[in-house]
C-alpha positions as CSV (number, residue, x, y, z in Angstrom):
1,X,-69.2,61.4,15.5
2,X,-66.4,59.4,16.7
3,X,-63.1,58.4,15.2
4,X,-63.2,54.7,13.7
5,X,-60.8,52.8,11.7
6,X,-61.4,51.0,8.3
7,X,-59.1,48.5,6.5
8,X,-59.5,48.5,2.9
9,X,-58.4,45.8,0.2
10,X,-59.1,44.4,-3.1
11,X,-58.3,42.8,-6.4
12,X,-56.4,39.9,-5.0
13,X,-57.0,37.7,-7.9
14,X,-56.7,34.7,-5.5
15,X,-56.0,31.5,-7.8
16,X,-54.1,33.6,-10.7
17,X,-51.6,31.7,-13.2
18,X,-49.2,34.3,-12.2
19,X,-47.9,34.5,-15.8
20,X,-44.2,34.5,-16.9
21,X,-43.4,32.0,-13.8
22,X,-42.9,28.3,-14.1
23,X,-45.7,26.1,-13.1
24,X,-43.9,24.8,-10.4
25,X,-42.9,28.5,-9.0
26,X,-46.8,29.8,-10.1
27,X,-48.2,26.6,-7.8
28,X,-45.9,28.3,-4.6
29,X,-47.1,31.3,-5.1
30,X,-50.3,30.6,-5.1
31,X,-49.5,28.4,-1.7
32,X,-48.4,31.7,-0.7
33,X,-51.9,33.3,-0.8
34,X,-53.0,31.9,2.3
35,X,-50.0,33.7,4.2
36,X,-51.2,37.1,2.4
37,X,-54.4,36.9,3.6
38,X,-53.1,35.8,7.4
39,X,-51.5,39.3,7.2
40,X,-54.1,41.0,6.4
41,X,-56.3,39.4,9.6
42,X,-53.2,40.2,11.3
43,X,-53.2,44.2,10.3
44,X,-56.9,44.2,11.2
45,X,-56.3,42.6,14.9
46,X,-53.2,45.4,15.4
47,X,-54.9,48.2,13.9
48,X,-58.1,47.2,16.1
49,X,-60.0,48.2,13.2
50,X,-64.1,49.0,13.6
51,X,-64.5,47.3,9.8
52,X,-63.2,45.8,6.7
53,X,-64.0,46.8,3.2
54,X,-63.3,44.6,0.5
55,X,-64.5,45.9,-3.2
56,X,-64.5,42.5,-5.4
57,X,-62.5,40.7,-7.4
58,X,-60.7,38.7,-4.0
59,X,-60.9,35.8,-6.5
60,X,-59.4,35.7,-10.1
61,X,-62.7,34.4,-11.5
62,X,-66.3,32.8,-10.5
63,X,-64.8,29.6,-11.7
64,X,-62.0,29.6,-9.1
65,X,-61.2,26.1,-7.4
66,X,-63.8,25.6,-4.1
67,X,-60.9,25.0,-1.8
68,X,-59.4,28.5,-2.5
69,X,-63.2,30.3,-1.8
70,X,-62.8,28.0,1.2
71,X,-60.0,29.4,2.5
72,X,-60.5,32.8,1.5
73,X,-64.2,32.8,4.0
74,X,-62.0,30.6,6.7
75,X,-59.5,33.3,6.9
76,X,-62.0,36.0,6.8
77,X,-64.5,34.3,9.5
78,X,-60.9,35.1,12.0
79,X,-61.2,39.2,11.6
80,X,-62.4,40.5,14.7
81,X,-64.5,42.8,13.2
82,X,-67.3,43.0,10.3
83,X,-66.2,42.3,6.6
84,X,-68.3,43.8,3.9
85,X,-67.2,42.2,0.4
86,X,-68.8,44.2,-2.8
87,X,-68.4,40.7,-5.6
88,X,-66.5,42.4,-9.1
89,X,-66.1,41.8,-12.8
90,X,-63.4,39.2,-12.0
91,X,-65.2,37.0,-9.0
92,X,-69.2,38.1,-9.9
93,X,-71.8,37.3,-7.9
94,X,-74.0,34.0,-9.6
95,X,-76.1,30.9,-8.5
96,X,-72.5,29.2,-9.0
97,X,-70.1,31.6,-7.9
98,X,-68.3,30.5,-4.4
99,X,-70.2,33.6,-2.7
100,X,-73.5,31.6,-3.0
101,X,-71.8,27.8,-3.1
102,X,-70.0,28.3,0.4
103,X,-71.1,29.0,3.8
104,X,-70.7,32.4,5.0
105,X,-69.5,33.3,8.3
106,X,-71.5,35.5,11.0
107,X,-69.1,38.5,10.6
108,X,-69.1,38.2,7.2
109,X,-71.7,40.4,4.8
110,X,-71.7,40.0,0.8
111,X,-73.5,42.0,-1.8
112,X,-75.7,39.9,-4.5
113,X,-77.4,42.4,-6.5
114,X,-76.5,44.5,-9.2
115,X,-78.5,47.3,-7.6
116,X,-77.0,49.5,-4.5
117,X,-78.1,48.3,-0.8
118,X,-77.6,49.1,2.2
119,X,-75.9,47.2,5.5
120,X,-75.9,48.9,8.8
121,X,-73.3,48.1,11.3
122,X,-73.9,49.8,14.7
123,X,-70.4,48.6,16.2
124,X,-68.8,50.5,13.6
125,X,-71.1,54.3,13.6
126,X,-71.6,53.0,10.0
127,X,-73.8,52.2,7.4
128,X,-72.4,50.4,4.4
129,X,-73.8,50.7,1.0
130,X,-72.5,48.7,-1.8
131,X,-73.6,46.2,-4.8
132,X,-72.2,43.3,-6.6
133,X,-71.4,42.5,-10.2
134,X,-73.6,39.7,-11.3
135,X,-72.0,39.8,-15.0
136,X,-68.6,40.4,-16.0
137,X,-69.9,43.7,-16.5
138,X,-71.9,46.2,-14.6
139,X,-73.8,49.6,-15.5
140,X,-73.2,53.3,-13.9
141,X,-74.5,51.8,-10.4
142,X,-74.0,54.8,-8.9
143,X,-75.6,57.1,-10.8
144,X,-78.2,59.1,-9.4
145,X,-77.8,57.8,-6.0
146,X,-77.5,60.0,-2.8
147,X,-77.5,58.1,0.9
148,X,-79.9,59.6,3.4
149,X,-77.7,61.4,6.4
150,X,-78.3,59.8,9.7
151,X,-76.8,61.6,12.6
152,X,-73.6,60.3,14.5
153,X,-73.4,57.6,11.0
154,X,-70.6,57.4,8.5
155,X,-71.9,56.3,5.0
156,X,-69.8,54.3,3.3
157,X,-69.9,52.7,0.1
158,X,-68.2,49.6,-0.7
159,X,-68.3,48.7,-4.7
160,X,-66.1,47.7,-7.6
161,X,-66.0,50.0,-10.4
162,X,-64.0,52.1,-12.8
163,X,-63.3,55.8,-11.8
164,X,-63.1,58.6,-15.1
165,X,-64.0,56.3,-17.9
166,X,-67.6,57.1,-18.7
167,X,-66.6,54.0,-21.4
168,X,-65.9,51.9,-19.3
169,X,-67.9,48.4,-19.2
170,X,-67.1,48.1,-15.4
171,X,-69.1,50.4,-13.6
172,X,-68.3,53.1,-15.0
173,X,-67.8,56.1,-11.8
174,X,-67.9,59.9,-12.1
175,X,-66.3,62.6,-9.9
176,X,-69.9,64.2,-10.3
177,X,-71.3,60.6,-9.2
178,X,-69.0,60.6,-5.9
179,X,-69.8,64.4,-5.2
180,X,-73.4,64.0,-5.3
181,X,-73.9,60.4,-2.9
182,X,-74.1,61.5,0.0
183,X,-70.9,59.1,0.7
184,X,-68.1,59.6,3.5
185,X,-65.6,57.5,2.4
186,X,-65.9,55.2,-1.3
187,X,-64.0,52.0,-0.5
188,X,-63.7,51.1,-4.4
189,X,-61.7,48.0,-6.3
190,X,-61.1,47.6,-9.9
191,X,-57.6,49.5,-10.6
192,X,-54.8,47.2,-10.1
193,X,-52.3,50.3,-9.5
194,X,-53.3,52.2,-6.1
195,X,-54.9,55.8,-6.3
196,X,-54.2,57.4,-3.1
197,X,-56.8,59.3,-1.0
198,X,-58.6,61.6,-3.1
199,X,-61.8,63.9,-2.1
200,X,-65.1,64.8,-4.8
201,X,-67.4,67.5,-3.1
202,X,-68.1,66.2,0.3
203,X,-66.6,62.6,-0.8
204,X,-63.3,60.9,-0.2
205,X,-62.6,57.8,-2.1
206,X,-59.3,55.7,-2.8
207,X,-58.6,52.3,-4.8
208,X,-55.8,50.5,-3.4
209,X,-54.9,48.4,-6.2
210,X,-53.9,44.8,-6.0
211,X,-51.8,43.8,-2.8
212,X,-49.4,41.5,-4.5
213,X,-48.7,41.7,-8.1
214,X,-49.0,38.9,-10.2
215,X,-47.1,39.9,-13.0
216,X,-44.3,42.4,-14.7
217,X,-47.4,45.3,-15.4
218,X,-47.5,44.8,-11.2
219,X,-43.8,45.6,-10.6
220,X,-42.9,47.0,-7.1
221,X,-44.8,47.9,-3.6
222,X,-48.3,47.4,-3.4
223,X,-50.8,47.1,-0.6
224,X,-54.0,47.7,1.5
225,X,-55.1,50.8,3.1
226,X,-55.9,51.5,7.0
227,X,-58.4,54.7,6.6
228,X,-59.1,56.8,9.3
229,X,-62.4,58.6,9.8
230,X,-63.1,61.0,12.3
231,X,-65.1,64.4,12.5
232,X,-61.8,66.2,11.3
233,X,-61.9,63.9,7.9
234,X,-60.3,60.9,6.5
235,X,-56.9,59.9,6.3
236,X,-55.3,56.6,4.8
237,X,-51.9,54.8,5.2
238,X,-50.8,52.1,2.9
239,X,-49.5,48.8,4.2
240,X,-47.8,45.9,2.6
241,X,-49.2,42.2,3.2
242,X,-47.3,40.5,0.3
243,X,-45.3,37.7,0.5
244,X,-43.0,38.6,-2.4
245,X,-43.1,41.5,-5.2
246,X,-42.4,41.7,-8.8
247,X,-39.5,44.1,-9.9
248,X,-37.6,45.8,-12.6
249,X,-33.9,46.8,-13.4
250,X,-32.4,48.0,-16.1
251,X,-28.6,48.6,-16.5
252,X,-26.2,49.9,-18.7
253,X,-23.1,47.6,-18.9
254,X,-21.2,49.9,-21.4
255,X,-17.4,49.2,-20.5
256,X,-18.7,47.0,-17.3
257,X,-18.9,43.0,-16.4
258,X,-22.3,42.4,-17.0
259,X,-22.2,40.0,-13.8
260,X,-20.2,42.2,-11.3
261,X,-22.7,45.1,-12.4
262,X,-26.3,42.8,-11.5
263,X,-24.5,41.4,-8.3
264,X,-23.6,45.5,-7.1
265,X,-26.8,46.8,-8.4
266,X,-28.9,44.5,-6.1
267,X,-30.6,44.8,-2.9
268,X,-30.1,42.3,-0.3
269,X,-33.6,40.6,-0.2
270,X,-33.7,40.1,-3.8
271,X,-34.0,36.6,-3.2
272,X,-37.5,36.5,-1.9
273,X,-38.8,38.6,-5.6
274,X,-39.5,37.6,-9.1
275,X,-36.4,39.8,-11.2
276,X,-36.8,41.2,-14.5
277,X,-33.2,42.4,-15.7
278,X,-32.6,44.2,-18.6
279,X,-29.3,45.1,-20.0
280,X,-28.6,47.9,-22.4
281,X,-26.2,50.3,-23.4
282,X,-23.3,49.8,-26.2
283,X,-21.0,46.6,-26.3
284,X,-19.2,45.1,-29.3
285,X,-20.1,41.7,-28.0
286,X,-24.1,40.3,-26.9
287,X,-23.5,39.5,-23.0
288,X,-24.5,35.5,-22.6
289,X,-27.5,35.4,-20.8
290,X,-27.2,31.6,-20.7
291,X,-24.2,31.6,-18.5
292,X,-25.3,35.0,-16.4
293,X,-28.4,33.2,-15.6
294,X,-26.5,29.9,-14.3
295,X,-24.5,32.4,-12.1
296,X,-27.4,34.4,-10.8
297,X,-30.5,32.1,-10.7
298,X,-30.1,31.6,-6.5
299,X,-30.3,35.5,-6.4
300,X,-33.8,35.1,-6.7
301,X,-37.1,33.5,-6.9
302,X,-37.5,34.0,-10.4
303,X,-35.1,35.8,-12.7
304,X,-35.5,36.9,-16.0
305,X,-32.8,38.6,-18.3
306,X,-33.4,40.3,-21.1
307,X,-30.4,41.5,-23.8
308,X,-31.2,45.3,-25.1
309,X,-27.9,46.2,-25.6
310,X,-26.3,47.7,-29.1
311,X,-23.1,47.5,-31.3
312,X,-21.2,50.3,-30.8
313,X,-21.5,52.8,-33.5
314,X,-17.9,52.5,-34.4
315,X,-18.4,49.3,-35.9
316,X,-20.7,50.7,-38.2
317,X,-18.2,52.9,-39.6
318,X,-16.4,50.6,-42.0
319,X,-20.1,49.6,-43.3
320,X,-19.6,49.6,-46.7
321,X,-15.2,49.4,-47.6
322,X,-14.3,47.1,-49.7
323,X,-14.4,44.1,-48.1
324,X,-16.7,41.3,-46.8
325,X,-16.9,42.1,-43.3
326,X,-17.7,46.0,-44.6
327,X,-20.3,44.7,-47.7
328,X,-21.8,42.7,-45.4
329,X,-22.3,45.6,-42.6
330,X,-23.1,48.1,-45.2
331,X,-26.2,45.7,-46.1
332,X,-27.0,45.5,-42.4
333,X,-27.2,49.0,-41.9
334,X,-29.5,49.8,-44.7
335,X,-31.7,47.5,-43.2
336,X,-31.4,48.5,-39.8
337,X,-32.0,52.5,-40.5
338,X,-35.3,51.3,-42.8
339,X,-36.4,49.0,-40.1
340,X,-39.9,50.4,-38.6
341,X,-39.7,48.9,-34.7
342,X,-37.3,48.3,-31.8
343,X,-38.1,44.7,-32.3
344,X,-36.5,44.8,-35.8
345,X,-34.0,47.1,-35.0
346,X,-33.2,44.3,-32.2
347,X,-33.0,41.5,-34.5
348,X,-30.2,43.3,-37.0
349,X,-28.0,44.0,-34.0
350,X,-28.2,40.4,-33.5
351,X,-27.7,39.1,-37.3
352,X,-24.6,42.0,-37.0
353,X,-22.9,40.2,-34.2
354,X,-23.7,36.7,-35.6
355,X,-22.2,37.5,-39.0
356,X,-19.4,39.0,-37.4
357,X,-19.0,36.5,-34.5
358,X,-18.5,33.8,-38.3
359,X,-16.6,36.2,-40.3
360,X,-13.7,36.1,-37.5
361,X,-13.4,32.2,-36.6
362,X,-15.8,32.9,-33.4
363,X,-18.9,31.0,-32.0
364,X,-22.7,32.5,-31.7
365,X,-22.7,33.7,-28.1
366,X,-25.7,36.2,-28.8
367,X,-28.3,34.9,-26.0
368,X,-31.3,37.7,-25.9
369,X,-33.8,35.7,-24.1
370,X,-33.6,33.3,-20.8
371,X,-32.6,30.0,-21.7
């Protein structure tokens, strides 16, 4: 059998809302689709790859606007090789989903039954097996299914589906399933946080998780795969195609400038990223997010700044003297040590330097979420 190359993709969720962003900054990043799936063609033109995979849910839902579907076959009708997509729970396949509505192209092959089939592509040493979601939920579709061997012929199978949840309402997929079909190589879609190669019996398989998050729970890198199959086995590499990434950071500003802190903290293409910064440790005064944000804002694409920091327990200590500023703490503290979440916890810090900000002659600076 010979070597060939595959590229791998799904869960693109082209056409999301891209939570947390403004409408304006959602509408560019979903402008910004187009140039993630460019990169993509581009990966398969350098790679010279025999075949692409593509295991459902490319669009966020069935309903998704035509002129995104449009795009998203335009793009694909440029990869100079085959393109196999398996539909998922997000984009199913239906009489009114854009995979029936819209013209295929030649090179392109899509799935449209909720039952596993085959597709044979010679130019590749390949046959393809695969089905489609025509629901937003599937059963076990690989369940008792073993592919004939064919000499000189990878089997593939290209399908959406969950892996180690026999629960699961999303095609649900067993190690035991994997181990028993007869498969090469399981191009599969569904988990939005990348598995790596892994191997069941005589199977590998891999999920490569969305390319480009779309929100805080898809923070950092994220990509495609190139696999690599030859008589030897199957190796994968991860490659990035997004345009921007969603991150985290949290910092402790405990006897630090809350600004000078962010500003050293930061790599230097945070500008292109959507920022989620969390501040924490102790500090006898809130930091004001209202006036770190106007100082920070051109960092990035999108910034958001959260306030998890805490009085410093010293204050606590005069809880209870005999004065207004210790009654008043004393009653704040009884409350905070009862107080059954973070989130309550949170909000009697925040009464603490409120009431203390008055009892002094000072202003409410206390800004915990972005303005």
């Amino acid at each position: 059998m010979r070597t060939i190359k595959l590229i791998h993709a799904a869960d693109f969720h082209l056409d999301s809302p891209f939570q947390g962003l403004s409408a304006s900054k959602a509408a560019v990043c979903r402008q910004e689709e187009s140039l993630m799936l460019q990169r993509l063609i581009d990966l398969a033109e350098e790679e010279s790859a025999d075949l692409m995979l593509l295991a459902g849910d490319l669009l966020d839902s069935a309903n998704t606007r035509g002129e995104t579907g449009e795009d998203l076959l335009h793009q694909l009708s440029r990869v100079p090789c085959p393109v196999v997509i398996a539909p998922g729970s997000g984009d199913w396949y239906g009489e009114r989903s854009p995979w029936a509505r819209l013209k295929l192209p030649e090179n392109v092959t899509v799935f449209r039954e909720q039952a596993i089939h085959l597709v044979s592509i010679p130019s590749a040493s390949a046959r393809v097996y695969g089905a489609a979601f025509t629901d937003r939920t599937a059963p076990a579709l690989l369940r008792g299914f073993h592919a004939e061997r064919k000499s000189d012929v990878y089997n593939l199978l290209c399908m959406h589906g969950e892996v180690g949840n026999p629960q699961s309402l999303c095609n649900p997929i067993t190690e035991e399933d994997l181990a028993a079909s007869g498969i090469d190589y399981a191009a599969l879609g569904h988990d939005h946080t990348a598995g790596g190669l892994r191997r069941s019996g005589g199977c590998s398989y891999a999920w490569p998780g969305c390319p480009q998050g779309r929100s805080f729970d898809e923070c950092g890198e994220r990509g495609v795969y190139v696999v690599t199959l030859s008589p030897e086995g199957c190796s994968l590499r991860p490659v990035s195609i997004a345009v921007r990434q969603y991150r985290t950071l949290e910092l402790d500003i405990m006897g630090k400038d809350p600004l000078l802190l962010i500003h050293t903290s930061l790599p230097d293409d945070s500008v292109r990223d959507v920022y989620r910064i969390t501040l924490t440790g102790e500090s006898a005064l809130a930091p004001d997010l209202r006036k770190l944000h106007q100082n920070l804002d051109e960092m990035f694409f999108s910034l958001q700044l959260k306030d998890r920091t805490r009085l410093p327990e010293e204050i606590w200590t005069s809880a209870g003297n005999d004065s207004l500023r210790g009654l008043f703490l004393e009653k704040l503290r009884t409350l905070r040590d009862a107080a059954r979440t973070d989130a309550e916890r949170l909000r009697l810090e925040q009464a603490a330097r409120w009431g203390l900000a008055a009892l002094t002659g000072g202003e409410e600076v206390a800004v915990h979420e972005n303005p």
